[in-house]
C-alpha positions, 0 to 999 in steps of 0.5 A, spaced: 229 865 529 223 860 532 221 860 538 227 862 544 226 856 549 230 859 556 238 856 558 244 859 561 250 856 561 258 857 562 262 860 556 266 853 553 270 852 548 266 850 541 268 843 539 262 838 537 262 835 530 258 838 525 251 835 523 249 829 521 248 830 512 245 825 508 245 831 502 245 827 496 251 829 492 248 831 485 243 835 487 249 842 487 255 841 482 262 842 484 261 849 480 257 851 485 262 853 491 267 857 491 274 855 490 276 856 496 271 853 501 274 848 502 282 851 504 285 852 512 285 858 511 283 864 507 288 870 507 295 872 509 297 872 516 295 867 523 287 864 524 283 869 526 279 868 533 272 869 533 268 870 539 260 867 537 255 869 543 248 866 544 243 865 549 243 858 552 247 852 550 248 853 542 248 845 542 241 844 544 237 849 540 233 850 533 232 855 529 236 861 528 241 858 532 242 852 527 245 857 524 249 859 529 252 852 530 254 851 523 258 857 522 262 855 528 263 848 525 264 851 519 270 856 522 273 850 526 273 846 521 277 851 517 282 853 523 279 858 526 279 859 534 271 859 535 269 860 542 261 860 544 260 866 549 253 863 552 249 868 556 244 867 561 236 868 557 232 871 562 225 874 562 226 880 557 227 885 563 232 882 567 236 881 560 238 889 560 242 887 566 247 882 563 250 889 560 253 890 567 255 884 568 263 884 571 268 882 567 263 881 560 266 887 556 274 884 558 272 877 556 270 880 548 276 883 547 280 878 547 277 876 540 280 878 534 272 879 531 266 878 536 259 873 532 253 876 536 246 873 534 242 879 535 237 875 538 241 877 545 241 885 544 238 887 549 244 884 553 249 887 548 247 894 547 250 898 552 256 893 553 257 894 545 259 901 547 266 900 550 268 894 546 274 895 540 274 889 537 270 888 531 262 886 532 258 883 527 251 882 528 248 876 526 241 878 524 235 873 523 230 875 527 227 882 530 223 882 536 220 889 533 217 885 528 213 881 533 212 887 538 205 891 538 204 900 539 204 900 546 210 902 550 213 895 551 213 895 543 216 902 543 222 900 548 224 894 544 224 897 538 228 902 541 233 898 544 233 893 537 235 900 534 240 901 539 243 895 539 244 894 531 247 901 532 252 898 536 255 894 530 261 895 526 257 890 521 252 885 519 250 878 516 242 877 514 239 872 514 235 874 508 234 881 505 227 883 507 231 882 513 236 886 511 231 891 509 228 891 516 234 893 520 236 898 514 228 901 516 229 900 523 236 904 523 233 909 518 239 907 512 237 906 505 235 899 505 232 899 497 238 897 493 239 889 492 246 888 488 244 884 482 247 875 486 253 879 489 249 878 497 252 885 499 250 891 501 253 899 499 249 902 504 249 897 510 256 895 512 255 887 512 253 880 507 246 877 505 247 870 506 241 865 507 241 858 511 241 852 507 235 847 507 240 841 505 241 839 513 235 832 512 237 830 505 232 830 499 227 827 496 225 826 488 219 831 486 213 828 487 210 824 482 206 816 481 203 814 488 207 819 492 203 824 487 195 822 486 194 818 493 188 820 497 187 823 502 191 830 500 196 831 506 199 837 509 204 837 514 206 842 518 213 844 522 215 847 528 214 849 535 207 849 536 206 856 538 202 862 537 207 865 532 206 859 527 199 860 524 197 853 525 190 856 527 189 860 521 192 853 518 187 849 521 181 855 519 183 854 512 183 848 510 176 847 514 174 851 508 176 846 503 170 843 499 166 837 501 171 833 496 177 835 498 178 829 503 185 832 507 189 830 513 193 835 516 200 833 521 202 837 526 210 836 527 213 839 533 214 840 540 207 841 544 210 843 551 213 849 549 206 852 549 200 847 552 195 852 553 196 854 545 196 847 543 189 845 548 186 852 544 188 849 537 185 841 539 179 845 541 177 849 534 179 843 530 172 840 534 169 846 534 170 846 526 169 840 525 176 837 523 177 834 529 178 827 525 183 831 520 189 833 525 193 830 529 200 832 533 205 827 531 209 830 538 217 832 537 220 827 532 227 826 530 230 827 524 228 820 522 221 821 523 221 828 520 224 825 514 218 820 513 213 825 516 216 830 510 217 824 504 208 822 505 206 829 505 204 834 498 205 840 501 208 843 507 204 849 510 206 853 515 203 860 515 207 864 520 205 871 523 212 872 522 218 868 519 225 871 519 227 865 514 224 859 514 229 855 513 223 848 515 220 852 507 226 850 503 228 843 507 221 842 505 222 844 497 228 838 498 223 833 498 219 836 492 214 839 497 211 846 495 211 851 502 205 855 503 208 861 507 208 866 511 208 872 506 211 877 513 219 875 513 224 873 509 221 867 505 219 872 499 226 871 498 225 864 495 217 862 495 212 864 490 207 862 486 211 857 481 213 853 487 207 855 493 204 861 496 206 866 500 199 868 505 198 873 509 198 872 516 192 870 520 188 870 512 185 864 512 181 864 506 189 865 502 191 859 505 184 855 503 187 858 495 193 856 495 191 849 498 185 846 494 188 847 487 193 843 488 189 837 493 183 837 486 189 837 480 195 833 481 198 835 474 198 842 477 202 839 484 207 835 479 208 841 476 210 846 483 213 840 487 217 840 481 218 847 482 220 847 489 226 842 488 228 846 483 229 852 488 232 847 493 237 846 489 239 852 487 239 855 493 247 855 497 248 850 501 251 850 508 258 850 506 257 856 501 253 860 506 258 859 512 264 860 506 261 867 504 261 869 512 267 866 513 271 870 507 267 877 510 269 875 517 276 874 515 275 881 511 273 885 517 278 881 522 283 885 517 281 893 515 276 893 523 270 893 520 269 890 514 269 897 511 273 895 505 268 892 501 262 894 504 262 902 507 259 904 513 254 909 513 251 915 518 252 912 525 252 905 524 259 901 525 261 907 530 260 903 537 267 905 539 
């Protein structure tokens, strides 16, 4: 979900348009979507409401909440009553007491269905239990996975785990994803349903974000493809998380030959001391020269920084998704991964690489064949296009989320088509 920036506010109602789309239009045919992505309504009966709660203000955020967004645009373009419940983020401690605070349990029963993005759990776990309306827990990152042994480790895990044990049913960004909660809560979390996207033994959807929100670029090739120096280009926040210091070690490794450049694109102010520790290794190693923060762009720039790359590396510790690998693959460019997350769903040797995290040395592989051959960068670049454009659009995704929300508004749980098992789904 990327790195969580503070914000409260008051619930509103959601009303913004959705996002800006310069998608082109032959890259996913009309065959594609399904027959009634783009229908008012999707069964029998009144449009649902839906309650979609967050952190913060839905509008000024990244990352998982995207997501989060483009469901809601989604919903309302289709009819729903959508309304954003906005919870205050504190420090990870103090949020344990927005389980407490009056009148929340009241205000999400009024809901037809409640969206939580599980990111807010350690606000939700103990007011979940009281709630009758349907919970679907909108899962795209876990703190357990970025916690260590110590104690602090053990009570997030354990309140992640109860939380998750709180919801009637889920959607997953991905299905390592899945598989972790599945882990996590001690269900079965090994069968994957050949291209149907949901689970037997975990009452919810697999359904990815898309990365057609920048537009696209053709596969690299002429100019684009054989100019020097070789650039890398990378994009985030600029924390701890996003390996750009394993990034910067790697490429330092690259023979004497390689003439590279690599671009940092994203917000140096979340974490100024990580940012001022990364400026100092590029000198230690001597690379100094070969990196520069271009800042936070708009989406313009990012379009521009994306267009003069050849590759995209971003080497996470942890990346529930990635959804910055696919709209990099949607201008030709091969992703240099995280290997610890969900980009195993779509990256691999054919259209980048999937590495480790903190392994220099694997992202020092996986970069320098394709700086010294350039028909072998042709042959990925065209590889990583490939895989944009066979991955679901937003309209799909949200499509497939809408048609299950619709299913669990119906039956309280969703349990039709995807039953429950052991004590997952029995908050009540």
């Amino acid at each position: 979900m990327g790195d969580r920036d503070g914000g409260s506010g008051p619930g509103t109602p959601h009303s913004h348009g959705p996002d800006h789309d310069d998608h082109s239009p032959d890259d996913h045919s009309p065959d594609d979507h399904s027959p009634d992505d783009h229908s008012p309504d999707d069964g029998n009966g009144g449009d649902p409401h839906v309650g979609i709660v967050v952190y913060g203000d839905l509008d000024t955020r990244s990352g998982g909440f995207l997501y989060d967004r483009r469901l809601a645009d989604h919903l309302l373009e289709r009819g729903w009553a959508v309304e954003v419940v906005s919870l205050p983020e504190r420090p990870y401690r103090r949020s344990i007491l927005t389980n407490l605070t009056p009148g929340l349990v009241r205000r999400l029963e009024r809901f037809d269905v409640v969206v939580e993005d599980a990111y807010c759990g350690p606000s939700l776990f103990l007011a979940n239990r009281r709630l009758e309306t349907p919970v679907v827990a909108l899962v795209h990152y876990l703190r357990s996975a970025v916690v260590g042994e110590g104690v602090d480790g053990r009570v997030v895990r354990t309140i992640e785990r109860n939380y998750l044990r709180t919801a009637d049913a889920y959607v997953f960004n991905s299905w390592p994803t899945r598989e972790a909660v599945a882990e996590l809560c001690g269900v079965d979390g090994d069968e994957r349903p050949g291209g149907a996207g949901e689970e037997a033994s975990l009452p919810g959807v697999v359904a990815p974000p898309a990365g057609d929100r920048l537009g696209t670029a053709p596969a690299l090739s002429g100019d684009r493809l054989t100019r020097n120096p070789f650039r890398v280009v990378a994009v985030g926040n600029v924390t701890p998380r996003k390996g750009i210091s394993t990034l910067i070690r790697g490429l330092s490794r690259l023979e004497a030959g390689i003439d590279w450049r690599l671009r940092i694109v994203g917000d140096t102010a979340v974490a100024p001391d990580h940012v001022a520790s990364l400026r100092a290794l590029a000198d230690r190693l001597g690379v100094a020269d070969g990196v520069a923060f271009a800042g936070r762009v708009d989406d313009d720039a990012l379009r521009e920084e994306l267009r003069s790359a050849h590759v995209l590396a971003v080497p996470s510790r942890y990346e529930p998704f990635g959804i910055v690998y696919l709209e990099g693959m949607a201008f030709g460019l091969p992703a240099i991964a995280s290997a610890n997350g969900g980009a195993s769903d779509f990256v691999g040797e054919h259209n980048g690489a999937l590495v480790p995290p903190g392994d220099d040395e694997a992202v020092a592989a996986a970069i320098g064949p394709l700086a010294r051959d350039r028909d072998r960068l042709r042959r990925v670049s065209e590889a990583a296009r490939d895989t944009f454009r066979a991955h679901p659009t937003w309209e799909e995704t949200c499509g497939r989320v809408r048609r299950y929300l619709r299913r669990v508004v119906e039956d309280g749980t969703g349990s039709e088509s995807v039953p429950s098992v052991g004590s997952l789904g029995s908050h009540r």
